[in-house]
LONU-922222 format. One record per residue: residue number from 1; residue in one letter; x, y, z of N, C-alpha, C in turn. Coordinates in steps of 0.1 Angstrom, whole numbers, plus 2048, in hexadecimal, padded with zeros to 3 digits. Layout:
% LONU-922222
@k:NUM, r:A, n.u:X, n.v:Y, n.w:Z, ca.u:X, ca.v:Y, ca.w:Z, c.u:X, c.v:Y, c.w:Z;
...
This chain:
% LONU-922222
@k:1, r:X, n.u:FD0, n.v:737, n.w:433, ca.u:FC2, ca.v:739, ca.w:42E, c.u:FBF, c.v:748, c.w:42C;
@k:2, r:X, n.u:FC5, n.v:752, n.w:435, ca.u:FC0, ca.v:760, ca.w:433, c.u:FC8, c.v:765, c.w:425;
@k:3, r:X, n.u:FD2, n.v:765, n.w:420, ca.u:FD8, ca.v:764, ca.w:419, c.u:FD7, c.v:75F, c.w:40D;
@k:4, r:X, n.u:FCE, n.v:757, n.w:40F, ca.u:FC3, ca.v:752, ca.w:3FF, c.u:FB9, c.v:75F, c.w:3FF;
@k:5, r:X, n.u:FB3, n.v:760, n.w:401, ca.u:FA5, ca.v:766, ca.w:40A, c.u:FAB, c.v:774, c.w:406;
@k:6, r:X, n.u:FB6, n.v:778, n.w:409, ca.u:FBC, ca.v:786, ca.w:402, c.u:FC0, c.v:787, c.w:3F3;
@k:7, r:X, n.u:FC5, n.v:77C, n.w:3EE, ca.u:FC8, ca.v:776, ca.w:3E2, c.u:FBB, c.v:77C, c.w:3D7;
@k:8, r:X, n.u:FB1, n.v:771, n.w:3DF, ca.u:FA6, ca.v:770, ca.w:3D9, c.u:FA0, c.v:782, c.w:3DA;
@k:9, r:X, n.u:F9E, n.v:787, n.w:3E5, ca.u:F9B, ca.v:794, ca.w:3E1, c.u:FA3, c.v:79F, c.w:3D8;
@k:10, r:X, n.u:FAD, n.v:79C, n.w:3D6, ca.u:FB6, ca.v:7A7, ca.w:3D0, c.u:FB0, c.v:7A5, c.w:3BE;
@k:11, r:X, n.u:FB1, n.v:796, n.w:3BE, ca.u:FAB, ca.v:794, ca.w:3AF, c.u:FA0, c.v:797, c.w:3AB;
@k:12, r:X, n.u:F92, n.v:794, n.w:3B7, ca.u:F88, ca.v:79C, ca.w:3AF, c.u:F87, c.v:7A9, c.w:3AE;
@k:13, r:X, n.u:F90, n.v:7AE, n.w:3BA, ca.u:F91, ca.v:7BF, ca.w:3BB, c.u:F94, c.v:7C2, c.w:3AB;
@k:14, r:X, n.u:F9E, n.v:7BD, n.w:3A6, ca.u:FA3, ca.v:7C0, ca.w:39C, c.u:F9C, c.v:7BD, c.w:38F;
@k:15, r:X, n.u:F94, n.v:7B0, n.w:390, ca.u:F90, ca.v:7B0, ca.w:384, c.u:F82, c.v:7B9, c.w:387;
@k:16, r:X, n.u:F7A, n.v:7C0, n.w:393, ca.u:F6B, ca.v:7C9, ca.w:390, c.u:F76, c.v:7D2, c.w:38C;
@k:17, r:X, n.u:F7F, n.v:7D6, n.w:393, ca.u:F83, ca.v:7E6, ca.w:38C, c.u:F87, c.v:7E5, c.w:37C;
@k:18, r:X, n.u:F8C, n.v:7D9, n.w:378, ca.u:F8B, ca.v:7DA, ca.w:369, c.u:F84, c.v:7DC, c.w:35F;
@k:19, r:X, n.u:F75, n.v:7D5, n.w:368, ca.u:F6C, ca.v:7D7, ca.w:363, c.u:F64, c.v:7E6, c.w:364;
@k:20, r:X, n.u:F64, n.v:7EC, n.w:36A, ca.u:F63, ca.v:7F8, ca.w:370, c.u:F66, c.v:805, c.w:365;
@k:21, r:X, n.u:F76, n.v:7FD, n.w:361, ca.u:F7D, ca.v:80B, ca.w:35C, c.u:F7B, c.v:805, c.w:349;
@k:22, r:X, n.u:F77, n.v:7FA, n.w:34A, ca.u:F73, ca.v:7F3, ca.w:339, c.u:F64, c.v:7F7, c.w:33A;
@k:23, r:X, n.u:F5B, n.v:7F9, n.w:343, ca.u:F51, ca.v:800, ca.w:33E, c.u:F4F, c.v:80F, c.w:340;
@k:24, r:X, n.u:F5A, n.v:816, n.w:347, ca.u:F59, ca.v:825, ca.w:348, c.u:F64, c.v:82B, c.w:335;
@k:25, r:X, n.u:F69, n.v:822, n.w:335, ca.u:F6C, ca.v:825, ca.w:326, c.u:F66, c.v:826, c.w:31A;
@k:26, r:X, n.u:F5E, n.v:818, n.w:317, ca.u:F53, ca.v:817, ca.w:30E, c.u:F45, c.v:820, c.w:30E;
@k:27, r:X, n.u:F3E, n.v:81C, n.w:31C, ca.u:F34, ca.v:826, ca.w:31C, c.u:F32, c.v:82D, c.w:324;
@k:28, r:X, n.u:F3C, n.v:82E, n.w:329, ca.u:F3B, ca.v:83B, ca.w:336, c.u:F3B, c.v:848, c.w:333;
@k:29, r:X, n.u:F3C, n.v:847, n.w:329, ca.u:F3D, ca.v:85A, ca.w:31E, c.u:F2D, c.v:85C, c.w:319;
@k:30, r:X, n.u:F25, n.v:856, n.w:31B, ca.u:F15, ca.v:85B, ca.w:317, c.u:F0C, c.v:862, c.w:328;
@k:31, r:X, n.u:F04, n.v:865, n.w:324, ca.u:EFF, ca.v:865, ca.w:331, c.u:EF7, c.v:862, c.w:33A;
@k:32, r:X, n.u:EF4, n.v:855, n.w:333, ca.u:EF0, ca.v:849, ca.w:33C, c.u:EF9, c.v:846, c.w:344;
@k:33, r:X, n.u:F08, n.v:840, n.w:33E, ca.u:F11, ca.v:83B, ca.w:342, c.u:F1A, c.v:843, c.w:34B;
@k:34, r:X, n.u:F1C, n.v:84F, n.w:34B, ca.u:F1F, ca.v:859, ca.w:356, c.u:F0E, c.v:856, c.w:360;
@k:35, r:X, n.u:F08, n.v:854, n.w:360, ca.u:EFC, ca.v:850, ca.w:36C, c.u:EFC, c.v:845, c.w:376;
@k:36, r:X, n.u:F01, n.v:839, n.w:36A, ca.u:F04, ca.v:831, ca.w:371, c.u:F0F, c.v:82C, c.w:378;
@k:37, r:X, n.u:F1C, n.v:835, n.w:372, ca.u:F2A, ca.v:83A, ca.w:378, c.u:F27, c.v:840, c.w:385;
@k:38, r:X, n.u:F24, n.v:849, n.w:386, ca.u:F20, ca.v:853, ca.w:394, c.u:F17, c.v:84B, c.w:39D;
@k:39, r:X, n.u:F0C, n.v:843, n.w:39A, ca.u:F0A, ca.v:83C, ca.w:3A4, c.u:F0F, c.v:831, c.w:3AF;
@k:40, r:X, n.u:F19, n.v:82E, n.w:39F, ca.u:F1E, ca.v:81F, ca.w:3A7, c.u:F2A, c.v:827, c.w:3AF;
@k:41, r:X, n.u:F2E, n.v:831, n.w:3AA, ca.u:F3E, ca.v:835, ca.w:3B3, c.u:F36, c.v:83B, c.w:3C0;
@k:42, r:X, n.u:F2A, n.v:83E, n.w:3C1, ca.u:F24, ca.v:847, ca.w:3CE, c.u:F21, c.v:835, c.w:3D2;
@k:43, r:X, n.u:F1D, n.v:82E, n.w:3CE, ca.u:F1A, ca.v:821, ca.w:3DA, c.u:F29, c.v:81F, c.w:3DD;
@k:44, r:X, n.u:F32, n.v:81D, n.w:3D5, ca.u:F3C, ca.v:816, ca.w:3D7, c.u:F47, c.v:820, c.w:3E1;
@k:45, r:X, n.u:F43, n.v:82A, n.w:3DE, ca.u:F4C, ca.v:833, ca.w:3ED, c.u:F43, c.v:834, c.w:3F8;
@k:46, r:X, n.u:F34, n.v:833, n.w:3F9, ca.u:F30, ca.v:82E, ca.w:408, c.u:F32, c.v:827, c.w:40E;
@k:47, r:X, n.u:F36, n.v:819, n.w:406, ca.u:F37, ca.v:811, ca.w:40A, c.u:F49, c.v:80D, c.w:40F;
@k:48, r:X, n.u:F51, n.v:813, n.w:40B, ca.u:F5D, ca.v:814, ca.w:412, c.u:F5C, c.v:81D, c.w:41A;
@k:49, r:X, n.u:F58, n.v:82B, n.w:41B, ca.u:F5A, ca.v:835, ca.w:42B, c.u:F53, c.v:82F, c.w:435;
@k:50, r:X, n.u:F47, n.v:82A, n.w:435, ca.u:F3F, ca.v:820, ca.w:43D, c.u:F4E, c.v:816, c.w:442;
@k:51, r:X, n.u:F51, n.v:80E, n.w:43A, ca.u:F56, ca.v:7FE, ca.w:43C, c.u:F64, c.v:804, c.w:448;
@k:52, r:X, n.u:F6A, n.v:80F, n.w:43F, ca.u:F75, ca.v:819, ca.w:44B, c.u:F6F, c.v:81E, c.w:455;
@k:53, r:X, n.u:F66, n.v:828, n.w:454, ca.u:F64, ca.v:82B, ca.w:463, c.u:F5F, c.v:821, c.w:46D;
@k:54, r:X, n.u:F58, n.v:815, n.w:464, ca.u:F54, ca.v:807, ca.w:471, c.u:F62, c.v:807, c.w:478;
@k:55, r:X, n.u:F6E, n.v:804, n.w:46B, ca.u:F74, ca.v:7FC, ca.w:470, c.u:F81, c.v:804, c.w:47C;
@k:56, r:X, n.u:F7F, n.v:815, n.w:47A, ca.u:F81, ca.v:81D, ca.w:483, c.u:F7F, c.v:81D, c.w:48E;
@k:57, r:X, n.u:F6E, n.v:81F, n.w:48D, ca.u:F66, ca.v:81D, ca.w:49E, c.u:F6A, c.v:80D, c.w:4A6;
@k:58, r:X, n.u:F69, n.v:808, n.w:49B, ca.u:F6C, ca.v:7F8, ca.w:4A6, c.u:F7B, c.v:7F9, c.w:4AB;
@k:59, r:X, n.u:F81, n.v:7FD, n.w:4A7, ca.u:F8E, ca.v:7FC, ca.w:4AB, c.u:F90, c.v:808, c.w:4B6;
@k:60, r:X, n.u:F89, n.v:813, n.w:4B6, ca.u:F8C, ca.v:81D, ca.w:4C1, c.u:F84, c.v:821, c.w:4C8;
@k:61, r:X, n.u:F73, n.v:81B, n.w:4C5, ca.u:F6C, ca.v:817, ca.w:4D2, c.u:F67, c.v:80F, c.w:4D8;
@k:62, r:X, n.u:F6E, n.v:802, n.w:4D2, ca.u:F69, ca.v:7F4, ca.w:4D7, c.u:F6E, c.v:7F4, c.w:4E6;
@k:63, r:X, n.u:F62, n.v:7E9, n.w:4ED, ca.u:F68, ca.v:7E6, ca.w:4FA, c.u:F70, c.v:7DB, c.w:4FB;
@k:64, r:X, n.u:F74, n.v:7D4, n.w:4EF, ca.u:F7E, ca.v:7CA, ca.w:4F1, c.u:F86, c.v:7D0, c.w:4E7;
@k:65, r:X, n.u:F91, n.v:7CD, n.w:4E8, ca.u:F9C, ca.v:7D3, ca.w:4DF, c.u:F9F, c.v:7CC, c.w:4D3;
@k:66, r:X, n.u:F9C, n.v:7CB, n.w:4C7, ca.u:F9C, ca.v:7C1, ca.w:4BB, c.u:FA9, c.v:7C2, c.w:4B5;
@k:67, r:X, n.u:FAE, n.v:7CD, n.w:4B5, ca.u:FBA, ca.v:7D3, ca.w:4B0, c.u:FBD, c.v:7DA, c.w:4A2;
@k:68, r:X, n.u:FC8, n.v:7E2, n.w:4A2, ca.u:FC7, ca.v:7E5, ca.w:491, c.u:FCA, c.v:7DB, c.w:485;
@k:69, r:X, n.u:FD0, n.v:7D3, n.w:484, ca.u:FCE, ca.v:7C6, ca.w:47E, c.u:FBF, c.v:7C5, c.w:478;
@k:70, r:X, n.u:FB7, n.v:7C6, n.w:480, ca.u:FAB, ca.v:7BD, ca.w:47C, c.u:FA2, c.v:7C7, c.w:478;
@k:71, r:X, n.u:FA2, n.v:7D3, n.w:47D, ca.u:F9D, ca.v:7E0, ca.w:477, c.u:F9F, c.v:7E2, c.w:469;
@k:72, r:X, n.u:FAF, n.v:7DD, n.w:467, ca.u:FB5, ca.v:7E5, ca.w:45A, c.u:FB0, c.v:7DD, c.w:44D;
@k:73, r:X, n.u:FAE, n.v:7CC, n.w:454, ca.u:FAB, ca.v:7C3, ca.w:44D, c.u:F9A, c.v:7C5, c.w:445;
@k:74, r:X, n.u:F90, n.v:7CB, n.w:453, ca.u:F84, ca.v:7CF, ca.w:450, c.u:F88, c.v:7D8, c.w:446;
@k:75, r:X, n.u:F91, n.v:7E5, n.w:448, ca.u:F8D, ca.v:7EF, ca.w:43F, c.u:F8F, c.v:7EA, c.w:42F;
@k:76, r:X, n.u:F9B, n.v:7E2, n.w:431, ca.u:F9B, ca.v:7DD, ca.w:422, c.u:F92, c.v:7D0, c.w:417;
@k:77, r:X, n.u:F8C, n.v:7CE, n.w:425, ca.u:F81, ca.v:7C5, ca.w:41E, c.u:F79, c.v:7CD, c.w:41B;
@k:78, r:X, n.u:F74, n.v:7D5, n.w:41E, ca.u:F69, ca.v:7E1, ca.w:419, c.u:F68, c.v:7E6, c.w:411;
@k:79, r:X, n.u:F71, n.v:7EF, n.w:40E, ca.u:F7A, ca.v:7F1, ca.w:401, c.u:F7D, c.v:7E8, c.w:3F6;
@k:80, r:X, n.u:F7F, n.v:7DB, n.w:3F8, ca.u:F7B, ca.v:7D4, ca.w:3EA, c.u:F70, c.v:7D2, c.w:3EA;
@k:81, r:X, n.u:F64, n.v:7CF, n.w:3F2, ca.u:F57, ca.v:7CF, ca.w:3F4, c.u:F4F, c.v:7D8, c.w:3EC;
@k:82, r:X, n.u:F58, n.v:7E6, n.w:3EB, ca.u:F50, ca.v:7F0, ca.w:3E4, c.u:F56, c.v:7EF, c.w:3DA;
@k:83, r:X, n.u:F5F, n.v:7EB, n.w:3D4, ca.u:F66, ca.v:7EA, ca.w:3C6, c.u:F5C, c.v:7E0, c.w:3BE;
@k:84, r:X, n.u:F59, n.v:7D6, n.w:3CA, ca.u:F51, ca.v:7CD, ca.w:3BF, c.u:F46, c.v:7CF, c.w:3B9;
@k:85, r:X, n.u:F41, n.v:7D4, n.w:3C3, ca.u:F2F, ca.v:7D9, ca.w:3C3, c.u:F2E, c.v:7E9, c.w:3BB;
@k:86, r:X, n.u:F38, n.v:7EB, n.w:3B7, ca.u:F36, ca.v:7F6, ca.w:3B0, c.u:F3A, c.v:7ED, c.w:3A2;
@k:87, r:X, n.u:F3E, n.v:7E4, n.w:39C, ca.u:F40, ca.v:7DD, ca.w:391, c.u:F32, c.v:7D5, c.w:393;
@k:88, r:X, n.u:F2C, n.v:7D0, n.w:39F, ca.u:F21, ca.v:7CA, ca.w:39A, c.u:F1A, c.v:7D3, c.w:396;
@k:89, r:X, n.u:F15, n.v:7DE, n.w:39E, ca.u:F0F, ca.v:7EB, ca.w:39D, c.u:F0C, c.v:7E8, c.w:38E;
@k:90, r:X, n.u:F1B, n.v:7EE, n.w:38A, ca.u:F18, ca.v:7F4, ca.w:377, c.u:F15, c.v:7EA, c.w:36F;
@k:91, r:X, n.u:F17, n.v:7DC, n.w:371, ca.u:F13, ca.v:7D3, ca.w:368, c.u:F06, c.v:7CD, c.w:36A;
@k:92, r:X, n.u:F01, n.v:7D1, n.w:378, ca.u:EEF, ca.v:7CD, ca.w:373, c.u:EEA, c.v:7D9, c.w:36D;
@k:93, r:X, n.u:EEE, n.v:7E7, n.w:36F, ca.u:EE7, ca.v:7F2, ca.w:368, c.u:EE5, c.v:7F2, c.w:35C;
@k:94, r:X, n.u:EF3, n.v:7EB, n.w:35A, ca.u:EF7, ca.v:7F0, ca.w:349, c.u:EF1, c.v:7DE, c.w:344;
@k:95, r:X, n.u:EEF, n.v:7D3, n.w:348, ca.u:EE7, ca.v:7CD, ca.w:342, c.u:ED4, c.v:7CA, c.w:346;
@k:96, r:X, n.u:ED3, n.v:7D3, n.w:34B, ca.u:EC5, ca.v:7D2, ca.w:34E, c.u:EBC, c.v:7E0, c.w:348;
@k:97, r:X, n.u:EC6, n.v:7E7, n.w:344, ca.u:EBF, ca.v:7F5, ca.w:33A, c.u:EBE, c.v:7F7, c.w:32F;
């Protein structure tokens, strides 16, 4: 079951960053679209150094021991977390302007 559930994330990882990089091609060269580039990449890296350092601190100052396994697992859900939300990011901007 985790193994779907990774499956499943790797795909939509891949299809927001497609999306990502098909709209930093088309209208990412005006400068709206550098606006709305820069914003989504500043949510979308808070939201991975946050998802890492959680998944840091729980692992090295929890009072129960969760292990690195589950840490590493956090950090990488976070990181697609922000891949996504930086593809939703740009597609409500760029259809709601």
């Amino acid at each position: 079951m985790l193994e779907f559930l990774f499956i499943f994330l790797v795909i939509t990882y891949v299809i927001s960053v497609s999306y990502t990089v098909a709209f930093t091609r088309s209208e990412g060269k005006d400068e709206r679209g550098q606006q709305i580039l820069a914003n989504g990449y500043t949510l979308g890296y808070s939201i991975a150094v946050i998802g890492i350092l959680l998944s840091f601190l729980t692992t090295k100052l929890s009072f129960v021991s969760l292990g690195y396994k589950v840490a590493l697992d956090f950090a990488l859900m976070s990181i697609w977390f922000s891949g996504i939300m930086v593809a939703v990011y740009i597609f409500y901007k760029n259809k709601t302007a």
